[in-house]
N, C-alpha and C positions, 0 to 999 in steps of 0.2 A: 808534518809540522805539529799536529794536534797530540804525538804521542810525546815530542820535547816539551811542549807546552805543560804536557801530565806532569813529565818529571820534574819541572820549574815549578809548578805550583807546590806538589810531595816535600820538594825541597824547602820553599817558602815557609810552609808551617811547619819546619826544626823547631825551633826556640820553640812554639809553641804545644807543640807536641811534650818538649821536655818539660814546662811549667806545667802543664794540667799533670805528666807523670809525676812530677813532685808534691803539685798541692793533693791528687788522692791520695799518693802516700801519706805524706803529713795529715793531711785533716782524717782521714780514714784509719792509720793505723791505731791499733788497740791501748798503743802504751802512749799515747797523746790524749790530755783532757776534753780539747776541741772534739775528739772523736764520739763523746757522748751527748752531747750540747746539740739540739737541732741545725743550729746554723752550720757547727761542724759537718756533720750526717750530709748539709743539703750543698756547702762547697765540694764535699769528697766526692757526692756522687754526680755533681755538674762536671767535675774535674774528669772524672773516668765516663764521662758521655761523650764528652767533646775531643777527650784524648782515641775513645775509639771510634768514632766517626768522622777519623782525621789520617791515623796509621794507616798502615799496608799489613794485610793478614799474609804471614807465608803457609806452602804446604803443609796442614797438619799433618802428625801420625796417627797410622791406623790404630796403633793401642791395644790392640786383642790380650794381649800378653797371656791370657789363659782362655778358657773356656767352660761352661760347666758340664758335666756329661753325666746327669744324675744329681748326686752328691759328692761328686768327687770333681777335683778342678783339675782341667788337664793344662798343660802347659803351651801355648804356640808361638812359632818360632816364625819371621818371617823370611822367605829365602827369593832370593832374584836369580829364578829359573833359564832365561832367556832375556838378554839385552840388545836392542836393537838400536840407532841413534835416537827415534821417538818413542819409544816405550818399551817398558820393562814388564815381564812375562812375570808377578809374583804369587809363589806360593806363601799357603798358611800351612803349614805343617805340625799338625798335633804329634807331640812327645809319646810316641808308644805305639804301637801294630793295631794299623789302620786299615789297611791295605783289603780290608773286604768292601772298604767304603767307596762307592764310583766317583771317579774324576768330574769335577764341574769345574767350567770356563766360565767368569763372570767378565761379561763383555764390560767396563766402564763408557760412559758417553765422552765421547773427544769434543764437546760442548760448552768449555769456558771453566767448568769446574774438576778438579781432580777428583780422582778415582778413590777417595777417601770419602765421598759422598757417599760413597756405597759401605760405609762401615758399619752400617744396619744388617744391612742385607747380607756381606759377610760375616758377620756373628752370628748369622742365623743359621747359614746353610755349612757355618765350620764342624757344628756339632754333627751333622749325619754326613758331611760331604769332605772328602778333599778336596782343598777351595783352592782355585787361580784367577788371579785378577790381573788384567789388561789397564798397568800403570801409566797412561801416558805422561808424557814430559813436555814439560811449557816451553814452546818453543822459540821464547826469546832467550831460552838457554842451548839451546841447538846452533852448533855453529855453517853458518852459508855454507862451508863447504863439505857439508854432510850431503848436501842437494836438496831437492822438494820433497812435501808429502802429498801425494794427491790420493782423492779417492781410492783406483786401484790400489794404492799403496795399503791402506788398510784394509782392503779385499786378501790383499797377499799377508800380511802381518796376520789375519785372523785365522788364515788356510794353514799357516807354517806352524801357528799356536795350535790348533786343532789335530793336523799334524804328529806333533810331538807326542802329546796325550794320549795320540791315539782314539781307535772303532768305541772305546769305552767310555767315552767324555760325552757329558752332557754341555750344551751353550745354552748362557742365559745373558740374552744380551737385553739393557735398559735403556730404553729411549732410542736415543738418536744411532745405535750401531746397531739396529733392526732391520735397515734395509743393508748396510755390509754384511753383516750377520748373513743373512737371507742368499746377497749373492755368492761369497765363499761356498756357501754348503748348498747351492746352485751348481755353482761351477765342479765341486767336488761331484754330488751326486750324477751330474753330464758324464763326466770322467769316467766312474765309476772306480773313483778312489776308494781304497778298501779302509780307509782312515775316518767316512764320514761318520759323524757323531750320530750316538744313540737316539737321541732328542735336544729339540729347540723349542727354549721356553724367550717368549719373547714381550717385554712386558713394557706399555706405551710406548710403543714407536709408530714413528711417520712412514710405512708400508703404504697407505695411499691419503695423501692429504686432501683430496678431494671431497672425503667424506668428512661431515660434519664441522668443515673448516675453524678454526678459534683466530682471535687474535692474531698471534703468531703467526699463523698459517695467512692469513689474509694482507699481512706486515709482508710477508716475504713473498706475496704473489702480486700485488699490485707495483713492486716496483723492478725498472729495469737488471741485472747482471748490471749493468755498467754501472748502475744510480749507487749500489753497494760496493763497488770495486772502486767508484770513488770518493766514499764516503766515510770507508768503515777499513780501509787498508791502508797500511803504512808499516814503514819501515822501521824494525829494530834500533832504538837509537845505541850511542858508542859504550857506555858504561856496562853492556849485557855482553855472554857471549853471540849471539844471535845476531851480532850487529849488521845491518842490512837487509836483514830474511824480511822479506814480507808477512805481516799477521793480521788478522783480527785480534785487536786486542783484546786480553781479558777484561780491562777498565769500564770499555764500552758495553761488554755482554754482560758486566758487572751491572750496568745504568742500567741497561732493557730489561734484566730482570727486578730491577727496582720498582722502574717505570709500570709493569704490569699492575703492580697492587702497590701502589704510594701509601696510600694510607692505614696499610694493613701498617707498614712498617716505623710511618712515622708512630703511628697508637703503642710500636712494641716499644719501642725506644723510650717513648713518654711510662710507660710502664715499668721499664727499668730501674728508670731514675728516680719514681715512686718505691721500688721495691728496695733500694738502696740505703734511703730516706728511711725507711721503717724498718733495715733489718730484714728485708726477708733474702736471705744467703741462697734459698732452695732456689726460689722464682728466678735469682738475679743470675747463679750458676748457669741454670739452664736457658737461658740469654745466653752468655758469653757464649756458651757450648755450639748455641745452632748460627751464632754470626761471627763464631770462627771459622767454621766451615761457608759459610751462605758467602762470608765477603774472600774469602782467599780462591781467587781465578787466573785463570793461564790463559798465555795468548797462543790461537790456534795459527797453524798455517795456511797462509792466505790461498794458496792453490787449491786446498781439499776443503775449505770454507766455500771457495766459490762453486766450484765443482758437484758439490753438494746442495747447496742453493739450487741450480741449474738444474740436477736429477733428480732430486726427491721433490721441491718445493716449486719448479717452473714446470716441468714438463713432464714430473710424473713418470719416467721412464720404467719403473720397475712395475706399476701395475699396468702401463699400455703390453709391456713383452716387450721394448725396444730397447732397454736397458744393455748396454756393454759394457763388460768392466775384465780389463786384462787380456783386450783382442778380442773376448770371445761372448756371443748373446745370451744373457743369462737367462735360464730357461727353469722358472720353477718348479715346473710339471715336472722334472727332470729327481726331484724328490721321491722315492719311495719308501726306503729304510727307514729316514728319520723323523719319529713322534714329532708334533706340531703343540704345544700349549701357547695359547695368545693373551694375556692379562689388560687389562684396562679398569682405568678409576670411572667409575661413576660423574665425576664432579673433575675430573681430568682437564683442564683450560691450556692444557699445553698441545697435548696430542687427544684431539677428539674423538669420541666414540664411535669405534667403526674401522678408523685409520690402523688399528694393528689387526684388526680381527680381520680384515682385506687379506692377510696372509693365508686363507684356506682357502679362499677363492683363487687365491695362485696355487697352491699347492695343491691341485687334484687329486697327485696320483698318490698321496698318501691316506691309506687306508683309514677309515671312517673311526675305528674302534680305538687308532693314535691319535687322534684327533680331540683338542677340547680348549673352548673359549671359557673365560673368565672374569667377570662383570664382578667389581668389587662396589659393591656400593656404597652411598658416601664418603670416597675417598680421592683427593685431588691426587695430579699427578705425582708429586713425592712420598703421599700417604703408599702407593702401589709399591714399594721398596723401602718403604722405610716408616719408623713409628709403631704404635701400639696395635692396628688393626694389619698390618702387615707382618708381625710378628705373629699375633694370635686367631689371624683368620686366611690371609692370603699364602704366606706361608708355607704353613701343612698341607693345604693344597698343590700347593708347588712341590713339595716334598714326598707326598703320597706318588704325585704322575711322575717323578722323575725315579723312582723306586718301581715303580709298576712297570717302565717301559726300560728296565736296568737289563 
């Protein structure tokens, strides 16, 4: 009922939504006198606060459209490698002979937001890497009779992406597909598929929540499976294709990440609408830019929401060794071939310090000299992927060990 409810309300502020788009227009456009007038400045930009804190953001695009390599700009092209009903296997494909450059797998988090968060971090790794990103698709556009996704399900989706790429492909999975990550290239390494990847760079993930638990982590342990199964799940309503699938909505994962720092958010907002008022284009730009992205969210499916909950967040299964996923006991020890890099933020409030670097303490049997942890300091968990210090310090680091272990 809460999810018709969403839609009834989205619906309710039409009219409204189209009067504030009209009055920024009008009071805001350039060839309007109101537009230089204070009071003009200060309806246009009340007008565009409350028009975007009212809409629905859709999927941005990743944008890359070139890249620089030097001084010379190369062209790329985005290509959808492998489709599956939940997600889409995409390449970045630089214009011109590449092909000495190793394959990297960028895992996106299946987490509420799309795989377009990671436009950072694919701009980064496009210049020395050929990039693949793990697209997922909002699943209230999935139709029911695609079936479920559960966890193994993205144990299997990462193995078949890995797979393809091939013994030469590096993973680099963010956040939340560090414990999938982990069991694929588990379960390969048991096997002794001759496909497992060179190195796994794994950077803020929930590998053992136990340690240094935050917020989040303590949200999701103090309350039942059931207390969020019936809280936070519901049913696709009629107007999607998805209609019936069960989800977590994005709307809600939208709140809870609100919810963590309210006041960081209201202060940006209040800032904008200063920055508006004065003309300043640069400050206001770069607003829009990061709550195009921060507010545009998908709803996950409600089977590998919960299932995930249960494994990583209740009982911990991958750092006790009880962990199953696809029939069979994931066994990290079971790693030898594949280089291990572990990243974390200093100031991380998502995934606490400790929680990923827990992955060498499973991973024994790989050798000391592949081995290497990475404390970024001063930086929260999206500074680790994305922004100025991940650009120009985390990085090249990431870039050096995945060149080293080529």
């Amino acid at each position: 009922m809460l999810y018709e409810l969403h839609e009834l309300q989205h619906a309710s502020f039409a009219a409204l939504r189209l009067w504030t788009r009209s009055a920024a227009d009008f009071y805001g456009s350039p060839y309007s006198p109101l537009s230089y007038t204070p009071a003009g400045r200060m309806l246009s930009a009340a007008s565009e606060l409350l028009l975007r804190t009212t809409q629905r953001y859709e999927k941005p695009s990743f944008g890359l459209g070139q890249v620089r390599l030097g001084e010379t700009p190369v062209p790329v092209v985005e290509q959808v490698v492998i489709e599956t009903p939940f997600c889409q296997l995409r390449r970045f494909a630089k214009l011109g002979d590449f092909s000495d450059q190793p394959p990297v797998l960028l895992l996106a988090p299946l987490s509420g937001h799309f795989a377009t968060l990671l436009r950072d971090t694919v701009r980064a790794f496009v210049r020395d890497f050929n990039v693949y990103v793990t697209d997922w698709r909002d699943a209230k556009q999935v139709s029911l009779a695609e079936g479920p996704f559960h966890f193994d399900d993205y144990v299997r989706t990462v193995t078949e992406f890995i797979r393809h790429l091939g013994p030469d492909v590096h993973v680099v999975s963010v956040c939340q597909p560090t414990v999938p990550a982990l069991a694929a290239i588990s379960l390969m390494a048991a096997a002794g598929d001759p496909a497992q990847p060179r190195s796994m760079v794994m950077m803020g993930g929930p590998i053992d929540t136990r340690r240094n638990p935050t917020t989040v982590n303590n949200f999701a342990k103090a309350r039942p499976l059931s207390w969020f199964e019936q809280r936070v799940i519901f049913r696709v309503p009629s107007k999607y294709p998805g209609y019936l699938r069960r989800v977590y909505p994005g709307f809600l994962q939208h709140a809870g990440f609100v919810a963590m720092n309210p006041g960081r958010h209201i202060a940006s907002h209040r800032d904008f609408y200063y920055h508006l008022v004065q003309g300043d284009g640069d400050s206001a730009n770069a607003h829009r830019a990061f709550y195009d992205e921060y507010n545009a969210v998908m709803d996950l499916p409600a089977e590998y929401y919960l299932e995930t909950l249960e494994r990583v967040f209740h009982r911990h299964d991958l750092a006790h060794g009880t962990l199953v996923s696809c029939g069979q006991r994931v066994r990290p020890e079971a790693i030898h071939r594949t280089a291990l890099l572990t990243v974390e933020g200093e100031l991380d409030d998502i995934s606490g310090n400790g929680q990923t670097a827990a992955a060498h303490d499973l991973c024994v049997n790989v050798p000391a000299a592949r081995q290497r942890h990475l404390m970024a300091k001063d930086v929260g968990h999206y500074g680790i992927f994305s922004g100025r210090r991940f650009r120009e310090t985390i990085y090249p680091q990431i870039r050096d060990f995945i060149h080293g272990m080529a």
